[in-house]
Phi, psi and omega in degrees: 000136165303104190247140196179131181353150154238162187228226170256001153295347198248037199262319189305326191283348170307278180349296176322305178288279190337285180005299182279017181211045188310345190253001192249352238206009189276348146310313185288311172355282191301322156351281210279006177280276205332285191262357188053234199265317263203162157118183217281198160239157186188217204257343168256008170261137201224158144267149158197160216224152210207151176254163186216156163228094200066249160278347197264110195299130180232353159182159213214138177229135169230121205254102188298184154304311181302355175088010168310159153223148190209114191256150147199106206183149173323140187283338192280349180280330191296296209318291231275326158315326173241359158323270205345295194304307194307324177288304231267336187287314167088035164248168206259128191308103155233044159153188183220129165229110164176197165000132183298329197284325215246349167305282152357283205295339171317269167342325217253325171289010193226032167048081164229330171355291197245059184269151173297160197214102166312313180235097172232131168227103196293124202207153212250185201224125149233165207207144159198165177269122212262002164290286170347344179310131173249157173267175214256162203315317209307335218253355189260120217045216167337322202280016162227135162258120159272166186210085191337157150279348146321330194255014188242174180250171217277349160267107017238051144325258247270315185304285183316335168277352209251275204299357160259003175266326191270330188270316223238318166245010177074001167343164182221096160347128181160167167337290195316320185299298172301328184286295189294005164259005187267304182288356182268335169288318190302292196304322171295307182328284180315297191273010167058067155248032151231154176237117181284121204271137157224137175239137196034053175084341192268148167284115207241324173203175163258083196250175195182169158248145172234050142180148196214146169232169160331286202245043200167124165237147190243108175295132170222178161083355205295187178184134196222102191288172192324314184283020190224340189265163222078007192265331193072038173281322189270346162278340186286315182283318166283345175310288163338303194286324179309282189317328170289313167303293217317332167288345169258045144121313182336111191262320204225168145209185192236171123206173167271128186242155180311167179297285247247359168276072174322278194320292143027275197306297166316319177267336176300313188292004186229022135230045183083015161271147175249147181285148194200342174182175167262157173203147172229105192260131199235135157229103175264344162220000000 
């Protein structure tokens, strides 16, 4: 099959392809609403490259600013898709995020196999359909209050992003880290995707999406500091926000929870959420 660039002509027939692999595919998804094929760079802008079967897009591999790679594609397809993207964008690989199957092969078409990785993490895909959603005791009525994070002072944002890029992604003090808990408050800010949960006034987590369409959200980003967990404030809290979208049209939603994260895995599943799928995120600098 012919694999070859895209451009914004090939944007419906992507959408189309995304389409059938909906809960694996909400980065790219939410992107390409956002910024389409095209536009200047930043953190949601990728080159990307496509297989094709006639007019019909049959798989996509796409290479951000951030130096990310993101597959979503027949697995007998990745070699020749991420060789392509990786020449043609020339900027340098600082991770794989997508299928769990397809991550491997990624790796393996780019001499990455045995590269070191600050972070790999196998995390399972759950998905459910928000009408029905009920929230959970904790989460029904008063006793958790959101609060966008446009409506907050920048503290203890900026602390709690600082301790989820190092606990969670392996992050390193340093210059770099403060630029990127600085653009990740701006950016949520702008695009309203976190909410600060406070219970009896006190700020208890940081909940969120970190990729949103019209009728689908993929929950993210949550962060619960030490003295505050064990409580069920951040699941208790994105459930609560899932009942709130759902009143701006928001139909389904997605997230990823870690293997070995049980609790998690229990209270999502005892409200309708269901497992759909692997996913593996690779981080290497």
């Amino acid at each position: 099959m012919p694999v070859k660039p895209l451009c914004e002509r090939h944007l419906a027939p992507l959408v189309q392809y995304l389409g059938h692999h909906p809960d694996t595919s909400m980065f790219l998804r939410s992107n390409l609403h956002r910024d389409g094929l095209g536009g200047p760079s930043g953190a949601h802008h990728a080159t990307y490259v496509g297989a094709f079967d006639g007019d019909q897009i049959v798989g996509v591999i796409a290479h951000y600013w951030t130096g990310v790679l993101i597959p979503q594609a027949p697995v007998e397809l990745i070699d020749a898709l991420a060789r392509l993207v990786v020449a043609m964008s020339g900027r340098p690989v600082t991770g794989v995020v997508g299928p769990a199957q397809q991550v491997a092969p990624v790796r393996k078409a780019l001499g990455l196999s045995d590269a070191y990785a600050r972070m790999d993490s196998a995390e399972y895909v759950y998905s459910n359909t928000l009408a029905g959603l009920e929230p959970p005791p904790l989460a029904q009525g008063e006793v958790l209050e959101l609060r966008a994070v446009s409506e907050v002072e920048d503290e203890p944002v900026l602390s709690w992003y600082r301790a989820y890029e190092i606990e969670t992604l392996g992050a390193r003090e340093g210059s770099d880290l403060e630029s990127a808990v600085r653009a990740r408050l701006r950016r949520n800010r702008k695009d309203g995707l976190a909410w600060i949960a406070h219970h009896e006034g006190e700020p208890v987590c940081v909940v969120g999406f970190n990729a949103r369409l019209p009728d689908v959200v993929q929950v993210g980003g949550a962060y619960t500091p030490p003295e505050h967990r064990g409580s069920g404030y951040a699941a208790a809290a994105s459930v609560k926000l899932l009942c709130q979208v759902r009143d701006e049209g928001v139909e389904r939603a997605s997230l990823f929870i870690q293997r070995d994260n049980l609790a998690a895995q229990r209270t999502y599943e005892s409200v309708g959420f269901q497992r759909v799928g692997e996913v593996q995120l690779v981080l290497f600098t």
